[in-house]
C-alpha positions in Angstrom: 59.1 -7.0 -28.8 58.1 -3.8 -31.2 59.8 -4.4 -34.1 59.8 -0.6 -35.9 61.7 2.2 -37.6 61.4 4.8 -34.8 61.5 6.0 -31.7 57.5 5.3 -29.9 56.3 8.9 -28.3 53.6 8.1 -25.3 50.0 8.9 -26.4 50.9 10.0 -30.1 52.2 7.4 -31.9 52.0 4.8 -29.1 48.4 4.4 -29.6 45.7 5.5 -31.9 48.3 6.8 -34.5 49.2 6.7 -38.1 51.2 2.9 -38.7 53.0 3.1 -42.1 53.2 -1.0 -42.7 55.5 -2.4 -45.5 56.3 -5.9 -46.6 59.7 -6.0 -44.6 62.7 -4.4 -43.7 65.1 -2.6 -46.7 68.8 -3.5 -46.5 69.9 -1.3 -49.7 72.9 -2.2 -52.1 74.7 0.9 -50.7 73.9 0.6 -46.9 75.7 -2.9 -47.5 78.5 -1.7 -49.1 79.3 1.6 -46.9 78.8 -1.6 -43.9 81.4 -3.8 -45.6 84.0 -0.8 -45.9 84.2 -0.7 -42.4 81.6 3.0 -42.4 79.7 4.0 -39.3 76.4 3.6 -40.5 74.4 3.3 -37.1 74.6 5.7 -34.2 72.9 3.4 -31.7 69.7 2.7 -29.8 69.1 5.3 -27.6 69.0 8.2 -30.4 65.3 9.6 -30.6 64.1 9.4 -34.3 60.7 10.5 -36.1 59.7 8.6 -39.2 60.6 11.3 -41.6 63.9 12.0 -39.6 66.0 9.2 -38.8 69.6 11.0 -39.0 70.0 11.0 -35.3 70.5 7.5 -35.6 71.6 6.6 -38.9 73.1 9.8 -40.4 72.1 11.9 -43.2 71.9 8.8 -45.5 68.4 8.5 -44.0 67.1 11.3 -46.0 67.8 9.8 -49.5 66.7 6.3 -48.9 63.9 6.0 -51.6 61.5 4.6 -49.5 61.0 7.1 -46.7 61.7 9.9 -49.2 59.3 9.1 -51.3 56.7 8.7 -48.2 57.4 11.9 -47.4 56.7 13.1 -50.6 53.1 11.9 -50.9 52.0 13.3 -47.3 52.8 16.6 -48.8 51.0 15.9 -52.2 47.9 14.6 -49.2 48.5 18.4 -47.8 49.8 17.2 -44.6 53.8 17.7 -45.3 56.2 16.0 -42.8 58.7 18.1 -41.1 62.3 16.7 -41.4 64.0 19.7 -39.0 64.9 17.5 -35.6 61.8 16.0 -34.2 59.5 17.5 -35.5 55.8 18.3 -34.1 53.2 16.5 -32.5 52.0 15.8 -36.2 55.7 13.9 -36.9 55.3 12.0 -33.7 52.1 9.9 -33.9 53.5 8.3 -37.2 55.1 5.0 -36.4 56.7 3.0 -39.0 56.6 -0.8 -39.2 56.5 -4.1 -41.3 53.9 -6.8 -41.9 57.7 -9.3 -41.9 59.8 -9.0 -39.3 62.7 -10.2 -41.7 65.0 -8.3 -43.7 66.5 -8.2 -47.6 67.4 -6.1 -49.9 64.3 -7.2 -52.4 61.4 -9.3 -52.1 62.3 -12.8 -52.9 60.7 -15.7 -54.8 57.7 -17.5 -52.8 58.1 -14.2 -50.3 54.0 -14.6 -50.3 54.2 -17.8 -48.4 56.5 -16.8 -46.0 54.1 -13.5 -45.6 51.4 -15.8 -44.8 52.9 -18.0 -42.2 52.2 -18.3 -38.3 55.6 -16.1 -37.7 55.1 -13.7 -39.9 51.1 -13.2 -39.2 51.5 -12.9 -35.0 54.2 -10.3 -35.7 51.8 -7.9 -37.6 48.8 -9.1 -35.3 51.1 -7.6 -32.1 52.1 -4.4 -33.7 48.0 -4.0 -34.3 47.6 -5.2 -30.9 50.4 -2.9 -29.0 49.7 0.4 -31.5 45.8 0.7 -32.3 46.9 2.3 -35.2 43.9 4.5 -36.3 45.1 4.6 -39.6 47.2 1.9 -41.8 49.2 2.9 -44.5 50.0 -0.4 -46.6 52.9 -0.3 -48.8 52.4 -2.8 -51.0 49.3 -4.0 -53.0 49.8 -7.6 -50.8 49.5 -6.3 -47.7 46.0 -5.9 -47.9 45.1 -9.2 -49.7 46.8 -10.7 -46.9 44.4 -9.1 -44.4 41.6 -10.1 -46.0 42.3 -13.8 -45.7 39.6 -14.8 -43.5 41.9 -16.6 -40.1 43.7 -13.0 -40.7 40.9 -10.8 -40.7 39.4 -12.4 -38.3 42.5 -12.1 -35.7 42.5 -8.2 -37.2 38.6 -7.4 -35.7 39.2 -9.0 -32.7 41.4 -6.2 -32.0 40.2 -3.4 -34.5 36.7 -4.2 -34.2 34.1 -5.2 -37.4 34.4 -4.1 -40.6 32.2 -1.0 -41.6 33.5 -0.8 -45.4 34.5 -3.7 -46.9 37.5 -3.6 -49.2 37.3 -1.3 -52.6 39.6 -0.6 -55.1 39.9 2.7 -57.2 41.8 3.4 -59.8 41.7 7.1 -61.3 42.3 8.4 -65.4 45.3 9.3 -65.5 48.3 9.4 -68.8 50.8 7.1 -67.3 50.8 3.6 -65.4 46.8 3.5 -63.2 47.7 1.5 -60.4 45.0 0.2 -57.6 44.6 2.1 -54.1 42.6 0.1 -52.1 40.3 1.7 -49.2 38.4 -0.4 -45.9 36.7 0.5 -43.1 36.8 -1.0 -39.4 35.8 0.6 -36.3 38.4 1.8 -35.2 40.6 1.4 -37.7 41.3 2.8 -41.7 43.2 1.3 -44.3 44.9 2.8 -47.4 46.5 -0.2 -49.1 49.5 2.0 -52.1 51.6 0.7 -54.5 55.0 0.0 -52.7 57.0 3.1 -53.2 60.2 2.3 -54.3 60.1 -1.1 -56.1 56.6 -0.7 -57.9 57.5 0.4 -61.8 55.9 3.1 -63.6 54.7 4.6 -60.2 54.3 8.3 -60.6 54.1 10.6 -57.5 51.1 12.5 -59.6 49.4 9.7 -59.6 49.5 9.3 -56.5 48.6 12.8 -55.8 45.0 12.2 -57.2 44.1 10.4 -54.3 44.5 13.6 -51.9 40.3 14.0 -51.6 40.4 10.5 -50.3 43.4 10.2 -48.2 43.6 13.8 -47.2 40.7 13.6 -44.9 41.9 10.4 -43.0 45.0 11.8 -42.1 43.6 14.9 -40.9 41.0 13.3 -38.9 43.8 11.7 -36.9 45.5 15.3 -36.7 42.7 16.3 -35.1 41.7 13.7 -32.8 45.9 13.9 -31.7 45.1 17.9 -31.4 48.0 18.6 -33.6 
């Protein structure tokens, strides 16, 4: 079974979409305390949700979780802003939101690596690849892609996304503040971004993530176009 943060739309984000892939799933400090007061804080399974729109099924608290806010933040520094108005467009839909863990906490733990790596945790992100197609990963999290490149990993990851074209590079641009990596490869039929995880990595500033519009601009947009939206 899928194991992701929205609703699947057929031929958009079902296939050949954008897959925004983090280490696991959040369970926030306040999300556990609005739980243990007895709050409605989930509106069930059958309400249809976008990434950058989840408040049909989780309320307006979806719109300030750090995470997703600040992912929708960068797509408009990229020049591709996400709509949060209802569903959306076409654009909205072929974003799909999963994790490399199917586990969930409210940080990442001590020895979370080695849990990353094991035969549980590996076949769940193998059958999101497998099910989705994504034409373009967004990692979350500098580890993500380390992972990958382990070689029984990446070896699983071209069976289904065929052989590398790029290999792995890492840029870093001048900038005042904190430089952290952004990591870039090449499969075909397949990109990768691999970013700084947005809401736990310190220092991060959104204008320096902008600097990487010239570069990640134009993968998103390719997608766009191939989705005709």
């Amino acid at each position: 079974m899928l194991n992701i943060g929205n609703s699947l739309f057929e031929g958009l984000n079902s296939e050949q979409g954008i897959l925004i892939c983090g280490y696991e799933w959040g369970n926030s400090k306040k999300d556990q305390e609005l739980v243990a007061a007895g709050a409605r804080v989930y509106h069930g399974d059958d309400a249809v949700t976008t990434f950058s729109n989840k408040s049909p099924k989780y309320g307006d608290r979806a719109f300030v979780w750090p995470y997703d806010k600040r992912v929708v933040k960068w797509f408009s520094l990229w020049e591709h802003p996400l709509s949060r108005e209802g569903l959306g467009g076409d654009f909205e839909k072929s974003i799909v939101q999963s994790n490399w863990c199917n586990s969930e906490a409210h940080k990442l733990e001590k020895g979370f690596w080695k849990r990353m790596v094991t035969p549980e945790q590996v076949d769940n992100f193998i059958l999101h690849i497998t099910e989705l197609r994504p034409a373009l990963i967004l990692f979350m999290g500098s580890k993500l892609m380390t992972a990958l490149n382990s070689e029984d990993i990446k070896s699983r990851f071209m069976s289904v996304m065929g052989a590398e074209t790029q290999p792995r590079a890492v840029k870093q641009k001048a900038f005042s503040g904190r430089r952290f990596k952004v990591g870039f490869q090449s499969f075909e039929h397949c990109e990768i971004v691999s970013l700084p995880h947005p809401s736990s990595s310190r220092g991060l500033r959104d204008d320096y993530i902008a600097l990487f519009k010239n570069e990640i601009g134009p993968l998103i947009g390719q997608v766009k176009a191939d989705k005709g939206c």
